[in-house]
N, CA, C and O atoms as CSV, one atom per row, in Angstrom:
chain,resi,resn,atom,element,x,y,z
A,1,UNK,N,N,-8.440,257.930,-5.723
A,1,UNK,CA,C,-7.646,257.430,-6.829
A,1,UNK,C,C,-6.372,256.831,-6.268
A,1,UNK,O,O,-5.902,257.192,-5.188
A,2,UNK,N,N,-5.894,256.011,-6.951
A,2,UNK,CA,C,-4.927,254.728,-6.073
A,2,UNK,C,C,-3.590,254.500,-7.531
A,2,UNK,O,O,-3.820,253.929,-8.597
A,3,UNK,N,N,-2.688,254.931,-7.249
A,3,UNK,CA,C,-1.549,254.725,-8.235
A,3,UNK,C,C,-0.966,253.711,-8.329
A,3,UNK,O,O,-1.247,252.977,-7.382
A,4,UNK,N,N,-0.156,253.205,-9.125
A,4,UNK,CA,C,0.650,251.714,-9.202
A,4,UNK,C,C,1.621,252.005,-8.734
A,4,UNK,O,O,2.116,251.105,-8.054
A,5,UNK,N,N,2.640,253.686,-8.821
A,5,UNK,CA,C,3.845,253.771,-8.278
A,5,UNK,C,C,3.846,254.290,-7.155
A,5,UNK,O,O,3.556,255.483,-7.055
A,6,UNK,N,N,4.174,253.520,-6.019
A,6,UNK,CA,C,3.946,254.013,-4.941
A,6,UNK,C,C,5.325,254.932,-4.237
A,6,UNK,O,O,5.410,255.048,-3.014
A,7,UNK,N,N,6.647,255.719,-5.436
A,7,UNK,CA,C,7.290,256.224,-4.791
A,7,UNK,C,C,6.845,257.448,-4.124
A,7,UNK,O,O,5.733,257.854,-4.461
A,8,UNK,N,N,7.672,258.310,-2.995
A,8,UNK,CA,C,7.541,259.277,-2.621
A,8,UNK,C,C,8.468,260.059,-3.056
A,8,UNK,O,O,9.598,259.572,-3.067
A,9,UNK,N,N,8.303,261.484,-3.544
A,9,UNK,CA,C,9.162,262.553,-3.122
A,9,UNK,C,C,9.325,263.248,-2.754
A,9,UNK,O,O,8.468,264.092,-3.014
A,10,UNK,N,N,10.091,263.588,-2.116
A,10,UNK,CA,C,10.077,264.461,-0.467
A,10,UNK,C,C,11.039,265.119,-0.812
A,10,UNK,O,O,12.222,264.823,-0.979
A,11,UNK,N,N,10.150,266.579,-0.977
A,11,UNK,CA,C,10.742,267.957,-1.127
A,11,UNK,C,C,10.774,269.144,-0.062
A,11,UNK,O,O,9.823,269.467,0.649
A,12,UNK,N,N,12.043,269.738,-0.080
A,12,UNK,CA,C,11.452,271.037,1.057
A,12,UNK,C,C,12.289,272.142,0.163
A,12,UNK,O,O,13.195,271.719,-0.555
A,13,UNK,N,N,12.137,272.882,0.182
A,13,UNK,CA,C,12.348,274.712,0.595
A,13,UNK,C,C,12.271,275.532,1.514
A,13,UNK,O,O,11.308,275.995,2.125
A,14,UNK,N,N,13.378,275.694,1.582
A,14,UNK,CA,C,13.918,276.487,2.595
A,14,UNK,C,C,14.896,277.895,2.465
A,14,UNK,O,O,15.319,278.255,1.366
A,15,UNK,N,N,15.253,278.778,3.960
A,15,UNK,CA,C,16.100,279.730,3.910
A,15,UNK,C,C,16.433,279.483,4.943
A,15,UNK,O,O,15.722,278.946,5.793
A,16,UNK,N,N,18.021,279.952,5.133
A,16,UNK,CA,C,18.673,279.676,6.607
A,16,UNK,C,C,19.073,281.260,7.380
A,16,UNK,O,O,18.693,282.312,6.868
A,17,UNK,N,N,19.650,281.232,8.293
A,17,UNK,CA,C,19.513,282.173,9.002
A,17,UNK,C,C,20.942,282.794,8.412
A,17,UNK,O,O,21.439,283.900,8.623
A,18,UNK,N,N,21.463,281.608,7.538
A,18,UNK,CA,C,23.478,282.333,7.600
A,18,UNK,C,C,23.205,283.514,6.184
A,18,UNK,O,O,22.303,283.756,5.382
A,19,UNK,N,N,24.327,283.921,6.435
A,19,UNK,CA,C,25.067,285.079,5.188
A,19,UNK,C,C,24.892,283.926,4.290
A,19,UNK,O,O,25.004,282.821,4.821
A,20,UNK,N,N,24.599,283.981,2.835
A,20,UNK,CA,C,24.878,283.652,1.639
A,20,UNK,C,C,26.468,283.543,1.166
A,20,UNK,O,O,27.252,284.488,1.075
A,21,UNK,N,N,26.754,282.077,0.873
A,21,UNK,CA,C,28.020,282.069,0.494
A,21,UNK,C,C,29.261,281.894,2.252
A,21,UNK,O,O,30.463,281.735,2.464
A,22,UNK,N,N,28.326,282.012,2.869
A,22,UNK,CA,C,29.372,281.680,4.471
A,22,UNK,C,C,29.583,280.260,4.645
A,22,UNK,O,O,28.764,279.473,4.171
A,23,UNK,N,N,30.862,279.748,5.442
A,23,UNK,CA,C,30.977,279.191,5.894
A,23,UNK,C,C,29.970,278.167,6.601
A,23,UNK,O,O,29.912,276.965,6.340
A,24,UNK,N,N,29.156,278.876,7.578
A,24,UNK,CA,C,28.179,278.707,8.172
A,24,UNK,C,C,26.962,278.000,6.970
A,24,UNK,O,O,26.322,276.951,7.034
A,25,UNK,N,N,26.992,278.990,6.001
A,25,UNK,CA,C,26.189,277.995,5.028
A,25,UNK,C,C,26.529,276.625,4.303
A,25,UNK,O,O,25.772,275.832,3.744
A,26,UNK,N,N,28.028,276.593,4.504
A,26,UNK,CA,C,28.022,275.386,3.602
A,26,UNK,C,C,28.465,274.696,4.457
A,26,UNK,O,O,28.111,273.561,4.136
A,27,UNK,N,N,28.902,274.651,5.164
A,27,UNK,CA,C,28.646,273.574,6.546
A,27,UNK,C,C,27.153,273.035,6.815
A,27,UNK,O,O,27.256,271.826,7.024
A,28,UNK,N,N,26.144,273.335,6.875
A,28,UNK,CA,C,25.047,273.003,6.846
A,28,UNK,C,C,24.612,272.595,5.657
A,28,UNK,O,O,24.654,271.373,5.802
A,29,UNK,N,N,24.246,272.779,4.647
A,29,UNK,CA,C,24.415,271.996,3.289
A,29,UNK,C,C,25.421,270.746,2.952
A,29,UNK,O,O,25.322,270.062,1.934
A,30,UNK,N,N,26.504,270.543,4.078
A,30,UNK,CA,C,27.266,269.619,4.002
A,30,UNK,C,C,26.978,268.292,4.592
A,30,UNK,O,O,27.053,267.173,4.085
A,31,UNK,N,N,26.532,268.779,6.117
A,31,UNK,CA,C,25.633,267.739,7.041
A,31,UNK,C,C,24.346,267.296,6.327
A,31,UNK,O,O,23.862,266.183,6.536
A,32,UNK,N,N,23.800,268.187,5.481
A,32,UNK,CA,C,22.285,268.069,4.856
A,32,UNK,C,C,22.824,266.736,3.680
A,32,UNK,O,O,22.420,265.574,3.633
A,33,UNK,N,N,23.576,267.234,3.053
A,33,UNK,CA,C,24.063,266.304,2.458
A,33,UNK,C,C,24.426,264.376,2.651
A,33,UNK,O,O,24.295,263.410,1.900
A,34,UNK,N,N,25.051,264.622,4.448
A,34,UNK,CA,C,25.441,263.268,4.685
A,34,UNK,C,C,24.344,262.400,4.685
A,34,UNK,O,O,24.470,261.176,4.702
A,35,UNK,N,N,22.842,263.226,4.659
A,35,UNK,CA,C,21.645,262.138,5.007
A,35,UNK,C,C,21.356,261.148,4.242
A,35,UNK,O,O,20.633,260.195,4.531
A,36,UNK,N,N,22.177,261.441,2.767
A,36,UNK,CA,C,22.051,261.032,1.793
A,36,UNK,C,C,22.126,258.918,1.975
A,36,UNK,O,O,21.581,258.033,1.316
A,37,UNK,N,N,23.350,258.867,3.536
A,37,UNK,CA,C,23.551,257.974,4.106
A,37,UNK,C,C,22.594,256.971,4.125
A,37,UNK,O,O,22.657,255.958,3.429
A,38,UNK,N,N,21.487,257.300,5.106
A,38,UNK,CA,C,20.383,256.619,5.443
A,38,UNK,C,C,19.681,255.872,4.216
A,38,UNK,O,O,19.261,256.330,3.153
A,39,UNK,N,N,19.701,254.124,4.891
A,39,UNK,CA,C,18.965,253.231,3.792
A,39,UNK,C,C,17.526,254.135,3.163
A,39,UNK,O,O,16.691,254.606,3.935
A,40,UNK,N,N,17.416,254.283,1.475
A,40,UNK,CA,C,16.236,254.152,1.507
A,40,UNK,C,C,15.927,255.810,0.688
A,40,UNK,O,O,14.926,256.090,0.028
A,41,UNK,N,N,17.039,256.668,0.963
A,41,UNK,CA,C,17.358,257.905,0.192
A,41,UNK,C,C,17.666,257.394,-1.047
A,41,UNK,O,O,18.339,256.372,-1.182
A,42,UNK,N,N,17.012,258.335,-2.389
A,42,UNK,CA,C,17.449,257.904,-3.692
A,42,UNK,C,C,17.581,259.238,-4.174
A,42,UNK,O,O,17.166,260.103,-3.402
A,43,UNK,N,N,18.085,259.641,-5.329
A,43,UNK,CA,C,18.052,260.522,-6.240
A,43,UNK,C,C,18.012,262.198,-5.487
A,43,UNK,O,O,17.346,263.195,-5.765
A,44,UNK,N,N,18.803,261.991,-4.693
A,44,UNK,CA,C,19.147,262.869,-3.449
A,44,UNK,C,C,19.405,264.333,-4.537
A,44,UNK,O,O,20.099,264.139,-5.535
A,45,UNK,N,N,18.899,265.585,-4.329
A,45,UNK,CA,C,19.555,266.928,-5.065
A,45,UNK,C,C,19.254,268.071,-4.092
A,45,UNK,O,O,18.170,268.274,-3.545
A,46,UNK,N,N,20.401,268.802,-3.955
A,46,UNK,CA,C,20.398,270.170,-3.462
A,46,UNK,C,C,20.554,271.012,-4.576
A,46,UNK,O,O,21.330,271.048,-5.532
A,47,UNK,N,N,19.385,271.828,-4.097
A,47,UNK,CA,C,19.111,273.047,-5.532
A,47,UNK,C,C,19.382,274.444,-4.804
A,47,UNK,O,O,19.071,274.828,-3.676
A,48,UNK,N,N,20.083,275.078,-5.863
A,48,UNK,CA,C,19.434,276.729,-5.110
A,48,UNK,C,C,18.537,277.627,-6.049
A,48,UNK,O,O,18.700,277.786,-7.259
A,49,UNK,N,N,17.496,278.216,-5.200
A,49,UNK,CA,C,16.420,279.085,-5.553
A,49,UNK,C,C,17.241,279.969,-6.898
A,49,UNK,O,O,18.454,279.763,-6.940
A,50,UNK,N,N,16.710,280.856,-7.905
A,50,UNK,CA,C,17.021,281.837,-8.661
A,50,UNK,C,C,16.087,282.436,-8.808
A,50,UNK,O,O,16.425,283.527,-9.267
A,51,UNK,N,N,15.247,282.391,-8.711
A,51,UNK,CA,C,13.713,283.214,-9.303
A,51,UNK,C,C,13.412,283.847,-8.093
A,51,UNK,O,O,13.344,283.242,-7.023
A,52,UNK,N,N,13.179,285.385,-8.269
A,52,UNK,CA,C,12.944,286.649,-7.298
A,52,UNK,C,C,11.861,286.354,-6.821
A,52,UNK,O,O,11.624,287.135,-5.899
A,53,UNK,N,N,10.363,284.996,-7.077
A,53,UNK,CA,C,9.577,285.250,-6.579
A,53,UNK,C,C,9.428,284.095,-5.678
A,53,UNK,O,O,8.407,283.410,-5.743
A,54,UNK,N,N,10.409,283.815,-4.807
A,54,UNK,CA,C,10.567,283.342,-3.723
A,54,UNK,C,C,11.324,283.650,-2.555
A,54,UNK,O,O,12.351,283.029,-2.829
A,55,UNK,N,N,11.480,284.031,-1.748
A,55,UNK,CA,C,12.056,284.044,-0.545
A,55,UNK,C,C,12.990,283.249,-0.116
A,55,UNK,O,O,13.911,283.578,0.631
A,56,UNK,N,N,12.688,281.619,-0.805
A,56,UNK,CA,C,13.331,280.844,-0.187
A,56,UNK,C,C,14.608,280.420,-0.746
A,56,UNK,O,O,14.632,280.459,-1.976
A,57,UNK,N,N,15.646,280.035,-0.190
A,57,UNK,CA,C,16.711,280.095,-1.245
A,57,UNK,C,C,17.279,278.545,-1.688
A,57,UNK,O,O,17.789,278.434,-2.803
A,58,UNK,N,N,17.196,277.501,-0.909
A,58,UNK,CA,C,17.238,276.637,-1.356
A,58,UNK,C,C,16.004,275.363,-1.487
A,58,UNK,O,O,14.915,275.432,-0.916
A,59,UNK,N,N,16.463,274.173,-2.393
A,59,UNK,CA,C,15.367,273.337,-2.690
A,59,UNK,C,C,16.304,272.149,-2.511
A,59,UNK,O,O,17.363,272.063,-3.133
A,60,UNK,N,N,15.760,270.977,-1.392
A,60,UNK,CA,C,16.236,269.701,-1.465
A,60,UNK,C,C,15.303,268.724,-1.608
A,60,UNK,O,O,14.310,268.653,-0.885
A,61,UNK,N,N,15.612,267.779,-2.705
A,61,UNK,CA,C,14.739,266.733,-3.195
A,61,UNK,C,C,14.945,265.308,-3.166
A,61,UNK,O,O,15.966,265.046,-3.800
A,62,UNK,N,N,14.411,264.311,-2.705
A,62,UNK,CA,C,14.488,262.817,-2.531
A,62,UNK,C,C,13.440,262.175,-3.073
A,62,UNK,O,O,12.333,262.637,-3.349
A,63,UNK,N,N,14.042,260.571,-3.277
A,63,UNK,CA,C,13.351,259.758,-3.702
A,63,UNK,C,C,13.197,258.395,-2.700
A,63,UNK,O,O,14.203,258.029,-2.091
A,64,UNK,N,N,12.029,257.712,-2.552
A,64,UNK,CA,C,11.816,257.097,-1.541
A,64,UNK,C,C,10.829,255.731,-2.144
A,64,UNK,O,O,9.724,255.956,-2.638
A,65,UNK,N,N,11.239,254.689,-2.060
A,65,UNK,CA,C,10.517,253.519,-3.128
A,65,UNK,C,C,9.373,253.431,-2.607
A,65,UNK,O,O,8.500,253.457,-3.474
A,66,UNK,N,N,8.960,253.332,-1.511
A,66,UNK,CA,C,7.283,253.589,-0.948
A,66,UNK,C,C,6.949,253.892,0.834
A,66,UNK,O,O,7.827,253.870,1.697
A,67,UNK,N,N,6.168,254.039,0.969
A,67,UNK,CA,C,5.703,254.773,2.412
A,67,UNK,C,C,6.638,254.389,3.824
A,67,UNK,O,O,6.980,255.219,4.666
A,68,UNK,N,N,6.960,252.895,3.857
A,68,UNK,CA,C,8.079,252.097,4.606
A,68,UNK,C,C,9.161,252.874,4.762
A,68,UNK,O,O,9.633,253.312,5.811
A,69,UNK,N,N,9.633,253.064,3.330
A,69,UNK,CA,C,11.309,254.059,3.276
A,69,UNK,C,C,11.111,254.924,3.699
A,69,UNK,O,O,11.851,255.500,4.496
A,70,UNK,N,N,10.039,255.308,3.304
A,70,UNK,CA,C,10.067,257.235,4.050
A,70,UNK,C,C,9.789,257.204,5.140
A,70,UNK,O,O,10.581,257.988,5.663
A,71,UNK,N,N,8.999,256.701,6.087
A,71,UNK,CA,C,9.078,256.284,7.432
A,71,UNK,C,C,10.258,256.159,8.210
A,71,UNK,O,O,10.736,256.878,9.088
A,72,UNK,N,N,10.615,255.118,7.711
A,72,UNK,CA,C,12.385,254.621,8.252
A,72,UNK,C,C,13.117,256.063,7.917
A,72,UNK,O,O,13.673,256.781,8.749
A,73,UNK,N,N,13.037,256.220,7.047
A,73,UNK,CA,C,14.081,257.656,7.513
A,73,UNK,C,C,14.060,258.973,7.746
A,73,UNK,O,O,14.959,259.802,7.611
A,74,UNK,N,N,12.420,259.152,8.284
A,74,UNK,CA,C,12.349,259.657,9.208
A,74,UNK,C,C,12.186,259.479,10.129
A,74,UNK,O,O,11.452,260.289,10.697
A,75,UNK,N,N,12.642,258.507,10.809
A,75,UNK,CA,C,12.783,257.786,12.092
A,75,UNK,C,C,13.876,257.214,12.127
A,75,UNK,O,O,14.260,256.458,13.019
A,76,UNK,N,N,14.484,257.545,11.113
A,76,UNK,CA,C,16.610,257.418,11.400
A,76,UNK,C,C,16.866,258.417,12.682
A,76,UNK,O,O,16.272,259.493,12.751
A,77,UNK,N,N,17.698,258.028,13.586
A,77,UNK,CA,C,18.368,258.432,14.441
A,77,UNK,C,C,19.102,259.829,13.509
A,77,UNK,O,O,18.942,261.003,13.845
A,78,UNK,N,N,19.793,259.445,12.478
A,78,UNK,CA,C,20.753,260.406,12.302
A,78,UNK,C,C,19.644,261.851,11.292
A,78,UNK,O,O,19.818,263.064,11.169
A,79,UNK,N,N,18.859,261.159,10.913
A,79,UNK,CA,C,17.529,262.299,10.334
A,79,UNK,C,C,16.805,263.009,11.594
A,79,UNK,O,O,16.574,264.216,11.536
A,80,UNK,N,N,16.423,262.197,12.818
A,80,UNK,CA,C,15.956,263.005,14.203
A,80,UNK,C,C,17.112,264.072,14.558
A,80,UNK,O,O,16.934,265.240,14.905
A,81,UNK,N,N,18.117,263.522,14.419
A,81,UNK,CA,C,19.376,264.233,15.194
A,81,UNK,C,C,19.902,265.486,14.335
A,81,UNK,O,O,20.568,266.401,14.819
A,82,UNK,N,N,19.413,265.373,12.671
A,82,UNK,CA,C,20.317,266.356,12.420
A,82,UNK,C,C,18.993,267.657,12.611
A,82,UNK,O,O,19.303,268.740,13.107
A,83,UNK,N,N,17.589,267.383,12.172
A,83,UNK,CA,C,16.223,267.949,12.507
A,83,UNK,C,C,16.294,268.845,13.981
A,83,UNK,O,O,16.271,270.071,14.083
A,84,UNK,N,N,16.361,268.117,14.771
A,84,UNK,CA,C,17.255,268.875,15.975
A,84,UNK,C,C,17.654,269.670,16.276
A,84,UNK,O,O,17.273,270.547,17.052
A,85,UNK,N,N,18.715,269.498,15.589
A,85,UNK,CA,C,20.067,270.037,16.316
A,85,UNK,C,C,20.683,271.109,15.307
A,85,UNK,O,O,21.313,271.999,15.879
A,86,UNK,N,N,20.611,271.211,13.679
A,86,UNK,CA,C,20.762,272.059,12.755
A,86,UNK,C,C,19.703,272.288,12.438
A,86,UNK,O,O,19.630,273.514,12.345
A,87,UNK,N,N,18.128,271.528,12.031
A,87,UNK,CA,C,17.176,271.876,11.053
A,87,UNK,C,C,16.480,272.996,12.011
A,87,UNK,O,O,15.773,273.917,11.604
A,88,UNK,N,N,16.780,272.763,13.190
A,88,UNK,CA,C,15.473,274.011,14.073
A,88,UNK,C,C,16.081,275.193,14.351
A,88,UNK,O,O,15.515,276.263,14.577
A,89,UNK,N,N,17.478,274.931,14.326
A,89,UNK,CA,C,18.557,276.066,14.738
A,89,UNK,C,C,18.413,277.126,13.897
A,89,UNK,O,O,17.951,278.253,14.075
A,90,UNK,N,N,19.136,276.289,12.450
A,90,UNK,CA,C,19.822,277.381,11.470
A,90,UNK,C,C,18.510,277.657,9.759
A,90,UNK,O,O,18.642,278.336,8.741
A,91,UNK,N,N,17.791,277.065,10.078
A,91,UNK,CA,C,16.624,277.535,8.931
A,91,UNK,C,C,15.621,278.268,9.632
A,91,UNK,O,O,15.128,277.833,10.673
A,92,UNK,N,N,15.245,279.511,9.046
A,92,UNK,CA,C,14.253,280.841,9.080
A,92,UNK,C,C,12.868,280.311,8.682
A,92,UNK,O,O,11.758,280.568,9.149
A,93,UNK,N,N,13.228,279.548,7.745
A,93,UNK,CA,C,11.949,279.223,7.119
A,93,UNK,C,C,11.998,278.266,6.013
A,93,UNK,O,O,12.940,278.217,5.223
A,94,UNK,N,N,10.770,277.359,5.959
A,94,UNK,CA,C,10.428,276.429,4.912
A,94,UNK,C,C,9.123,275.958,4.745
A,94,UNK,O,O,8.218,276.140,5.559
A,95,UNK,N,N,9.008,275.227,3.472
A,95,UNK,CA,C,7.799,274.377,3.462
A,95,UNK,C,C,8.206,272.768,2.950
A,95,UNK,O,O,9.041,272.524,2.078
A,96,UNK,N,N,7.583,271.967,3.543
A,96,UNK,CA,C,8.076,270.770,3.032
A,96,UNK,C,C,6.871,270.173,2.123
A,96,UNK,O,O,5.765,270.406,2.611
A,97,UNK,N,N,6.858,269.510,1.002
A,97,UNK,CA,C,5.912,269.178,0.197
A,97,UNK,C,C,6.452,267.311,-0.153
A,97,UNK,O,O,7.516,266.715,0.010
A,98,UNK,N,N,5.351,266.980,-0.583
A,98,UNK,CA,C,5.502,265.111,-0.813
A,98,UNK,C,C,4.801,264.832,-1.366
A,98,UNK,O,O,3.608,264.729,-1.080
A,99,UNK,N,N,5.577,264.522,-2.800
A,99,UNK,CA,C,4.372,264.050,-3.747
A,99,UNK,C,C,4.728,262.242,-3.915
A,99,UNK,O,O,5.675,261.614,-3.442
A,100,UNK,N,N,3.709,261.808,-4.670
A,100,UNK,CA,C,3.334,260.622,-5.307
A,100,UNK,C,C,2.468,261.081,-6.832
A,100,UNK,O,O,1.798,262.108,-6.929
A,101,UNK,N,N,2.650,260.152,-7.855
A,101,UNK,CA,C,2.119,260.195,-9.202
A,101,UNK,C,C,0.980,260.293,-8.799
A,101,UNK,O,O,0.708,260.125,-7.611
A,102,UNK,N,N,0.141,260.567,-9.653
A,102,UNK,CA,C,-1.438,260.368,-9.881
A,102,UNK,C,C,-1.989,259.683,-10.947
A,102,UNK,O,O,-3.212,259.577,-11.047
């Protein structure tokens, strides 16, 4: 089955290794934030988890006009670099999910 809208959205959930409410946490939610930079990010949201039947505590969500954009920025220099250097460091755990309409 083949859709007309070919956006992406590129979701993850995650938990980080910091104290809740630290420094350490919102410094990293801050950098997570700057990616927002990169051509091709839309409708950018940082969520936090509430419901006990997850583990994970936060949810970040993007919008991406079709397969090209999302490519390109994950193959931004500054998306490799922050993946790196904060995403492998300071998160315990996640799942990343990517939808398109049906």
């Amino acid at each position: 089955m083949t859709t007309a809208d070919p956006r992406i959205q590129h979701t993850v959930s995650f938990r980080l290794h910091h104290e809740p409410g630290s420094e350490a946490e919102r410094d990293f939610l801050a950098a997570a934030a700057a990616l927002t930079a990169i051509p091709g990010v839309e409708d950018y949201q940082q969520l936090r988890q509430v419901s006990p039947k997850s583990d994970h505590t936060f949810w970040f969500t993007m919008w991406f006009d079709d397969q090209d954009a999302y490519t390109a920025y994950n193959e931004h220099p500054d998306h490799v670099a922050f993946v790196r250097d904060r995403w492998q460091a300071e998160v315990a755990d996640f799942q990343e999910l990517d939808f398109v309409a049906l």
